[in-house]
C-alpha positions as CSV (number, residue, x, y, z in Angstrom):
1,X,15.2,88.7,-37.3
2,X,14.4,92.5,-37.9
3,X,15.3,93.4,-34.5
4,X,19.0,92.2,-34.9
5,X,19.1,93.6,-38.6
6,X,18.1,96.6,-36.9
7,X,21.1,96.5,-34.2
8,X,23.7,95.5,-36.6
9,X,22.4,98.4,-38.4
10,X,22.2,100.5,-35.4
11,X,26.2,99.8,-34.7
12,X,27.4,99.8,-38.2
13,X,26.0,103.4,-37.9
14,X,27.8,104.2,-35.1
15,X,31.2,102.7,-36.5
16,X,31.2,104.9,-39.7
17,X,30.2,107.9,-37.8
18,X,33.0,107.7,-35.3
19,X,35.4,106.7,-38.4
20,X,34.3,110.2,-40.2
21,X,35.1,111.7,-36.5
22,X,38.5,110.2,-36.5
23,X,39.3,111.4,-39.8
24,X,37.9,114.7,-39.4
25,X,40.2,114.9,-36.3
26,X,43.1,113.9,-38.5
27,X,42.5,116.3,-41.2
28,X,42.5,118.8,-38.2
29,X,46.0,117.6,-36.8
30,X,47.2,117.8,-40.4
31,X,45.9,121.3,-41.3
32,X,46.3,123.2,-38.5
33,X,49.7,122.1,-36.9
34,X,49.6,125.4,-35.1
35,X,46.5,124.9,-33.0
36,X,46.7,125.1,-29.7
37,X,44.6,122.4,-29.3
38,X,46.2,120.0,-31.2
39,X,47.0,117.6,-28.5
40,X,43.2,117.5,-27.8
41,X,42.2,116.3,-31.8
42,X,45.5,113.9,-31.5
43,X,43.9,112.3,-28.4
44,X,40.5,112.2,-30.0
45,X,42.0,110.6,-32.8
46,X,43.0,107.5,-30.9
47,X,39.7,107.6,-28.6
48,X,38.2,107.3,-31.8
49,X,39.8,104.8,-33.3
50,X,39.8,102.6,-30.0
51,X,35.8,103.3,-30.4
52,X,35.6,101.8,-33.8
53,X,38.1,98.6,-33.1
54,X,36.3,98.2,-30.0
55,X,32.3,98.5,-31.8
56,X,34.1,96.3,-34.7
57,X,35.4,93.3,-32.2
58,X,32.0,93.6,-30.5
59,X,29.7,93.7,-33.5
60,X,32.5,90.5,-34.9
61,X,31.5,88.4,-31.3
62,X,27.7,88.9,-31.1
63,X,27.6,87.5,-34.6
64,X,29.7,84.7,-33.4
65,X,26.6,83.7,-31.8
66,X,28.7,82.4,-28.9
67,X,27.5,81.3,-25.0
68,X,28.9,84.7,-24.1
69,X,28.5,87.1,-26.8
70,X,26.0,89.2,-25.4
71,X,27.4,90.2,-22.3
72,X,30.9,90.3,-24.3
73,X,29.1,92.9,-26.5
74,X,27.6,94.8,-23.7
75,X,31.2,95.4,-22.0
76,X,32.2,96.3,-24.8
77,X,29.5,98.6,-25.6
78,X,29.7,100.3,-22.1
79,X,33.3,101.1,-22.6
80,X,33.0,102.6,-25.6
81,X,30.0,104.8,-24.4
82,X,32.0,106.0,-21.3
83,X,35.2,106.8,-23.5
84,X,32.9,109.0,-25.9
85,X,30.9,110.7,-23.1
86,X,34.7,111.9,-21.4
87,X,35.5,113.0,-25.1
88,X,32.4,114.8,-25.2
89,X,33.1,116.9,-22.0
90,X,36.6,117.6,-22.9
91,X,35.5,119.1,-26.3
92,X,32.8,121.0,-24.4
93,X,36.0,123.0,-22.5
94,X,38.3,122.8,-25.4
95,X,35.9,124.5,-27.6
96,X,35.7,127.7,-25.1
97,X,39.6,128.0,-25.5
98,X,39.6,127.1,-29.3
99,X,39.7,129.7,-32.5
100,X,36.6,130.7,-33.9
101,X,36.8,128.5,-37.1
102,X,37.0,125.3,-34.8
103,X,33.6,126.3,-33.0
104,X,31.5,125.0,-36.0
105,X,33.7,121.4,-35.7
106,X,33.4,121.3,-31.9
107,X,29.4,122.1,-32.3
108,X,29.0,118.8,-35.0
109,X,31.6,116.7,-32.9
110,X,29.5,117.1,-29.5
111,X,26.1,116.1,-32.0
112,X,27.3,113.2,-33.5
113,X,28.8,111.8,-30.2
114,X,25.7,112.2,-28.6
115,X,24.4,110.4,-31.6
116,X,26.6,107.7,-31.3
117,X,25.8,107.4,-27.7
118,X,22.7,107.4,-28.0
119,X,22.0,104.6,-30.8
120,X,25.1,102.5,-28.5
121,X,23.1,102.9,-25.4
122,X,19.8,101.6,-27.3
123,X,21.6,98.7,-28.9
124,X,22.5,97.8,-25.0
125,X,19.2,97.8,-24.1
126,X,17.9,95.7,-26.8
127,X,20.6,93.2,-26.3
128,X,19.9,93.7,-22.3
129,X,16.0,93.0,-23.0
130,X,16.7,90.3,-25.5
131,X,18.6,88.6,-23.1
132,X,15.9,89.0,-20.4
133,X,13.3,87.6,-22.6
134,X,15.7,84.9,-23.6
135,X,16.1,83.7,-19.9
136,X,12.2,83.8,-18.9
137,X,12.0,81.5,-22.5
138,X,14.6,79.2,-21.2
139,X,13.8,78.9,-17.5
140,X,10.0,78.3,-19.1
141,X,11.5,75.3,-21.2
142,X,13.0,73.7,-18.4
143,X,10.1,74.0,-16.0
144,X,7.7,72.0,-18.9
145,X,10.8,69.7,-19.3
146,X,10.9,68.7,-15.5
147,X,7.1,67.3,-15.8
148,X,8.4,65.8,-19.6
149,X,10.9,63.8,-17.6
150,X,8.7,62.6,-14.5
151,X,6.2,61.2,-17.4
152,X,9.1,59.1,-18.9
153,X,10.5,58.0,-15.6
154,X,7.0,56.9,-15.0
155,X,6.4,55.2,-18.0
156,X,9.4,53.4,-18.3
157,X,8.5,52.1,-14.7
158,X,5.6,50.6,-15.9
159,X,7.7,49.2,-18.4
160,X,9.3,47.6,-16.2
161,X,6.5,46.5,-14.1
162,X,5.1,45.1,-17.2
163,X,8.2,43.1,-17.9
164,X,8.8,41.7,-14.2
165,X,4.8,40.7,-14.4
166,X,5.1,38.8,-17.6
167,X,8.4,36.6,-16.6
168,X,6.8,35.9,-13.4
169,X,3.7,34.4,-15.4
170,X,5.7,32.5,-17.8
């Protein structure tokens, strides 16, 4: 139970930090209309936000607790990471060509991506591992069933043995 607490946790983390990017990113579109790297904060913007709807639909199906919700949530999750790690290097090379003042923002942006990333890429593991452990359990089940079910078979042959026998007597 703690383990999932602590992924939900783990992704609602990395939801509000990529919604304080995106607004951050805003604020820079709005503020500095002269930049000429606006285009690069207007893209962000709706990386961003295509980051949080995606975490938000993912988070949403894993606690569906459907057939397919983990692997749902891990496509999910790996599409996310790769759209933030291409962000990442693009603000890398816009930040050499940016003003001075920007350097700071470009500086915390790269962090908290990485950040993100990282938490996102140990969430997929868990869920990766969980689901590993989860199969061994359930392959384990049906091997003890198998013998389970030759027992009954067995038994309700000699059920029937015992009913042919006692007809015959009578």
């Amino acid at each position: 139970m703690k383990k999932v607490q602590k992924k939900d946790n783990s992704i609602k983390d990395s939801i509000s930090k990529l919604f304080i990017l995106r607004d951050s990113c805003q604020g820079t579109c709005m503020t500095q209309e002269d930049n000429p790297n606006i285009i690069w904060f207007e893209g962000a913007t709706v990386i961003l936000q295509q980051g949080v709807d995606t975490l938000k639909s993912a988070k949403q199906k894993l606690d569906s607790g459907d057939k397919d919700a983990n692997k749902l949530f891990r496509s999910k999750v790996k599409e996310t990471i790769s759209k933030l790690m291409v962000l990442q290097r693009s603000a890398v090379v816009t930040r050499s060509d940016d003003l001075a003042e920007n350097v700071i923002w470009f500086e915390g942006a790269e962090y908290m991506i990485s950040d993100v990333t990282n938490q996102l890429q140990k969430a997929l593991q868990k869920t990766e591992t969980q689901e590993v452990t989860q199969a061994e359990s359930d392959s384990s089940e049906s091997d003890e069933s198998e013998p389970e079910k030759e027992e009954e078979e067995s038994e309700t042959e000699e059920d029937d043995d015992d009913t042919v026998n006692k007809k015959a007597a009578a």
